[in-house]
C-alpha positions in Angstrom: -11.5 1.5 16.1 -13.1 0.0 19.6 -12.1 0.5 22.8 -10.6 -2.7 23.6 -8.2 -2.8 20.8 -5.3 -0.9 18.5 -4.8 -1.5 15.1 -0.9 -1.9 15.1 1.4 -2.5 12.1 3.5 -5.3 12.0 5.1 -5.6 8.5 5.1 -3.4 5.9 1.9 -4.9 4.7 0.0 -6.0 7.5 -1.5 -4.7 11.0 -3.7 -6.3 13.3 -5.7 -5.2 16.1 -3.8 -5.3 19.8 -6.2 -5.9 22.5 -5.9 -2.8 25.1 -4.0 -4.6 27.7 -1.3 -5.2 25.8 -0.6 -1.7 24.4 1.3 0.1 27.4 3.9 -2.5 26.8 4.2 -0.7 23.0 4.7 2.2 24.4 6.5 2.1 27.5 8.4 -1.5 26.6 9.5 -3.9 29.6 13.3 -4.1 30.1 12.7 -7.9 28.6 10.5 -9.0 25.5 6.9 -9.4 27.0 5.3 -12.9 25.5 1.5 -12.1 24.3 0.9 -15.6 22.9 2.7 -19.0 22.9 1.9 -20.4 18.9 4.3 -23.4 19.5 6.6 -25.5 22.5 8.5 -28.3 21.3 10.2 -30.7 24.5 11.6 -33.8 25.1 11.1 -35.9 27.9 10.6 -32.3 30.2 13.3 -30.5 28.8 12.4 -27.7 26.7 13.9 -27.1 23.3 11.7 -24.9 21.5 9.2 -22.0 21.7 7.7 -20.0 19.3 5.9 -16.6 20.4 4.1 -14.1 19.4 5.9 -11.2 21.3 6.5 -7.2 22.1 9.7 -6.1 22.0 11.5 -5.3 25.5 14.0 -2.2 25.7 16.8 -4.7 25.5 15.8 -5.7 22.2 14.5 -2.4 20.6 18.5 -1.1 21.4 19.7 -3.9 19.8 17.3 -4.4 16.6 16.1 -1.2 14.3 13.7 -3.3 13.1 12.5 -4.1 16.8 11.5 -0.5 17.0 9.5 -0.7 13.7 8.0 -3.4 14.6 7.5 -4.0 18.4 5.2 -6.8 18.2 6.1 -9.8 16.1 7.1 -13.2 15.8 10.7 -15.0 18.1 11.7 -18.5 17.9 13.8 -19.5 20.7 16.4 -22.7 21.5 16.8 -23.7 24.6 20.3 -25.8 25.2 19.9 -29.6 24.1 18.2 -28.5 21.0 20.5 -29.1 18.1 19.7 -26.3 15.7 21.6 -23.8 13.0 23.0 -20.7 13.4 20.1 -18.3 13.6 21.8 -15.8 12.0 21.8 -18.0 8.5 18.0 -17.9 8.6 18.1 -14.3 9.0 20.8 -14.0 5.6 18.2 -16.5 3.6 15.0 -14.7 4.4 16.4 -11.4 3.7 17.4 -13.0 0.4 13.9 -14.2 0.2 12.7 -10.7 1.0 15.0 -8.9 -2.1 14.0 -11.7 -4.5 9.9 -12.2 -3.6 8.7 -9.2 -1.4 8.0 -10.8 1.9 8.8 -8.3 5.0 12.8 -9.0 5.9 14.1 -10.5 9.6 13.8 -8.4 12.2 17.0 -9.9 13.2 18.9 -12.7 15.5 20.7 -13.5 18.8 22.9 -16.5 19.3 19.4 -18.8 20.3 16.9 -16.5 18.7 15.7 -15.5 15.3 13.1 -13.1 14.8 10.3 -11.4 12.0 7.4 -9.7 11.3 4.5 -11.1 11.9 2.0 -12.7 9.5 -1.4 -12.7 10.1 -3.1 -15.6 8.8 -3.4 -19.3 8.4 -1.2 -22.2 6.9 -2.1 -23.6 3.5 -2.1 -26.7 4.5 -5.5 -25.5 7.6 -7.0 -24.5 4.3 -6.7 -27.3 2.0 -8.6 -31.0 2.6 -6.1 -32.6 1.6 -3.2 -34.4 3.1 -4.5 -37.9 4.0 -2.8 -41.3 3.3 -3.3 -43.2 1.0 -2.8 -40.7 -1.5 -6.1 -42.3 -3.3 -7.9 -41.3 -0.7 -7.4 -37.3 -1.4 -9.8 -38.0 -4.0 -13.1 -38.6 -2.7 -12.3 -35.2 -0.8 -11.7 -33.4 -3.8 -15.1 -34.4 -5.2 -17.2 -33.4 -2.9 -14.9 -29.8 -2.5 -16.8 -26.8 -3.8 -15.9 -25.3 -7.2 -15.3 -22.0 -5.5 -13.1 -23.7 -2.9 -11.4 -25.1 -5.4 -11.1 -22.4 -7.8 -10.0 -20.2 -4.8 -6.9 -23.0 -3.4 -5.8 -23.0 -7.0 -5.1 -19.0 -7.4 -3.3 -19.0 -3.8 -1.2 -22.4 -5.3 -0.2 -20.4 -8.2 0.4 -17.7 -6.1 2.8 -19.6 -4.1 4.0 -21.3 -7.0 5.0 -18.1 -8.7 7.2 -17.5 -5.6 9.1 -20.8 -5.3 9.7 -20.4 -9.2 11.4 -16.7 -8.3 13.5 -17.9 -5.5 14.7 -20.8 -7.5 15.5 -18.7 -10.6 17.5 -16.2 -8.1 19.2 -19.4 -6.7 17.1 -20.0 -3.4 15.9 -22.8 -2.2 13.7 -23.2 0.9 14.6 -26.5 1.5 11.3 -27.4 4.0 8.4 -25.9 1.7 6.2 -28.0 3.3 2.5 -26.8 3.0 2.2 -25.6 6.6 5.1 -23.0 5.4 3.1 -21.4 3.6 1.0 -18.6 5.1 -1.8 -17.4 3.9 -3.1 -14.2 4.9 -6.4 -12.5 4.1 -5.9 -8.7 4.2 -4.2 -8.4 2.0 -4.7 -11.6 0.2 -1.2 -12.9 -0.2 0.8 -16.4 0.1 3.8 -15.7 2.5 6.8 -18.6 3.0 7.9 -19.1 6.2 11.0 -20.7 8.3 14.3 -20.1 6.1 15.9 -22.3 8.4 17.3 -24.9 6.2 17.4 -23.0 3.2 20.6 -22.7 1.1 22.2 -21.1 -1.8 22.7 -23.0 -5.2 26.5 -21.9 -5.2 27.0 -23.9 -1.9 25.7 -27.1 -3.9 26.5 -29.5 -6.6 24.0 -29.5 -9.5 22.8 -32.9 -9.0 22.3 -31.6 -5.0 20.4 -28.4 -6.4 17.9 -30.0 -8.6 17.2 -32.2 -5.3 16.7 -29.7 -3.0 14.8 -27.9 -5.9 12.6 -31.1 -6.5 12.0 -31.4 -2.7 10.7 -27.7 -2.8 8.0 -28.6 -5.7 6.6 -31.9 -4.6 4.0 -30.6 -2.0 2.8 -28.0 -3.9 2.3 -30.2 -7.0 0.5 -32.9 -5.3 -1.5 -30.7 -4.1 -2.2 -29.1 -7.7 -2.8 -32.6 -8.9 -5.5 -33.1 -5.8 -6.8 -29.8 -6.9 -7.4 -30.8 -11.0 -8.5 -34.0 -9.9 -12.1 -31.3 -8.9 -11.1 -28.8 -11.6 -9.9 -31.0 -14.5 -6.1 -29.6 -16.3 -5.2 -26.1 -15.8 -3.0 -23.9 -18.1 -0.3 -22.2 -16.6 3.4 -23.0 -15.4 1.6 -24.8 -12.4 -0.5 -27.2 -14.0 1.9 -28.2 -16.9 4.4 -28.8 -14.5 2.9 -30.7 -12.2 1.2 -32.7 -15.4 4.7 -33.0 -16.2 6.3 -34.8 -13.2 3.3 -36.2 -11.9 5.2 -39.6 -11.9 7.6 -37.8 -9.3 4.2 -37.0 -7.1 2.7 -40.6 -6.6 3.4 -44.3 -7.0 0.2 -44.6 -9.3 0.6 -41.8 -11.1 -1.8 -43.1 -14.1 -4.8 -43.0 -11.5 -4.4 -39.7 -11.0 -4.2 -38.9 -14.9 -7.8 -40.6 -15.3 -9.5 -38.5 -12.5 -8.4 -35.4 -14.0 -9.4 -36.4 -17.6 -12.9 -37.6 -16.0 -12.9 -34.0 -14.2 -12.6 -32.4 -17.4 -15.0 -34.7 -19.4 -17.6 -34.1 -16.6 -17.5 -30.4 -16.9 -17.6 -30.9 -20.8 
C-alpha cells in the first residue's frame, strides 16, 4: 500500500484503491452522501434528469441502509423530477433476485428517487469488443484483423456471460436491457457482472408468448456478437455457439453471409 491511497472493499469480491483525500469521509462520513466521481448526467433542454455517481455514504444514509455501512463507497443513481422512471425499489427486488440466482453482490438499497449498489470495478463489454458498427457486414473486416488471443479471450467472458443470462432465465429472470454495455467486466477477479435491473421482470408477471420475447431480446446482443466472434474463430462447441448457430436467422437480415465467413474461418485454420 502507497501513501496516497487505501485499498477499500466494495463488494464482497472486489476493492479498489481510495485516493487519501477521500478517506476521512470513510471514516468520519458527511451528514449527506459525498460524490467522488460523476460516471453519467443525463438532461433535457437544462433540466436535469439523471445522475449516476460514484459515491461515499453520508450518516443519513449509513442509518438508513446496513449495507451502506458495509460498503460506504459505491455506486447511486438518482432522478430528478421530470424524469419518468420506475419505482427504484423494483430494481432493488430484481437484482437481489439476480444476486440469489447468479452470485453478483445484492442492492445496497433504495429511496423514493434513488437506487443504490456495490460498486464494480471494471469496464463494459461492449469498450472491449470491436464490434458494434452498422452495417452489420461491416463487423467483419474487424473481426479479421482481431488477434486470436483477443478473440479467444471475448469468447470465454461471452460464455461467461452467457452462462449467467441462461441461469436467470431458467430461475425465471429476465433483464430485459442486456445490452452489451450492461455487462461489466472486471479484471481482479476476472468476472462478467450484469448491471441495471431496472426493467427487468418476473416470468409469472408475463404471458408465454411475452416471456420468450423478453427472453429473445436478452439473447440477441450476445449472440451477434458470438457470431462476430466465430466469424475470427470459426464454430465453437458449447451452449453459446450452438445456440447462436441456431437462431442466427434471428441475428441478421443476411444470415447466410454470416454462415460462409465462419465456415471460411474454420477452413482457414484447417
Amino acid at each position: 500500500m502507497d501513501d496516497e491511497s487505501e485499498l477499500t472493499v466494495v463488494s464482497p469480491k472486489h476493492s479498489v484503491r481510495l485516493a487519501s483525500e477521500y478517506l476521512p469521509f470513510l471514516k468520519t462520513p458527511p451528514s449527506r452522501d459525498f460524490v467522488v466521481r460523476t460516471i453519467t448526467q443525463r438532461e433535457h433542454e437544462g433540466t436535469p434528469l439523471m445522475s449516476a455517481d460514484i459515491v461515499i455514504a453520508g450518516r443519513e444514509t449509513r442509518e438508513q441502509l446496513e449495507l451502506a455501512r458495509t460498503y460506504p463507497l459505491h455506486f447511486r443513481k438518482t432522478y430528478f423530477p421530470g424524469r419518468m422512471h420506475g419505482d427504484p425499489q423494483h430494481e432493488v427486488t430484481m437484482q437481489k433476485r439476480a444476486s440469489e440466482l447468479i452470485g453478483i453482490a445484492p442492492p445496497i438499497g433504495a429511496g423514493p428517487t434513488t437506487f443504490r449498489s456495490c460498486l464494480v470495478p471494471g469496464a463494459p463489454y461492449s469498450r472491449l469488443s470491436p464490434f458494434g458498427v452498422e452495417p452489420d457486414e461491416a463487423n467483419l473486416p474487424r473481426a479479421h484483423k482481431l488477434p486470436m488471443a483477443s478473440a479467444i479471450g471475448l469468447w470465454s467472458l461471452l460464455e461467461r456471460a452467457f452462462t449467467q443470462l441462461m441461469k436467470l432465465h431458467a430461475g425465471g429472470l429476465a433483464h430485459g436491457d442486456l445490452e452489451l454495455h450492461n455487462i461489466i467486466v472486471s479484471q481482479s477477479p476476472i468476472d462478467t457482472v450484469p448491471i441495471d435491473f431496472e426493467v427487468a421482470v418476473d416470468r409469472e408477471q408475463l404471458s408465454a408468448e411475452a416471456w420468450a420475447k423478453i427472453v429473445t431480446k436478452d439473447l440477441i446482443p450476445m449472440l451477434r456478437e458470438a457470431v462476430f466472434l466465430q466469424s475470427r474463430l470459426g464454430p465453437q462447441h458449447g451452449p453459446l455457439g450452438e445456440t447462436s448457430a441456431a437462431r442466427i436467422g434471428e441475428c441478421f437480415k443476411d444470415a447466410d453471409r454470416f454462415r460462409r465467413e465462419i465456415d471460411l474461418s474454420a477452413n482457414q485454420q484447417a
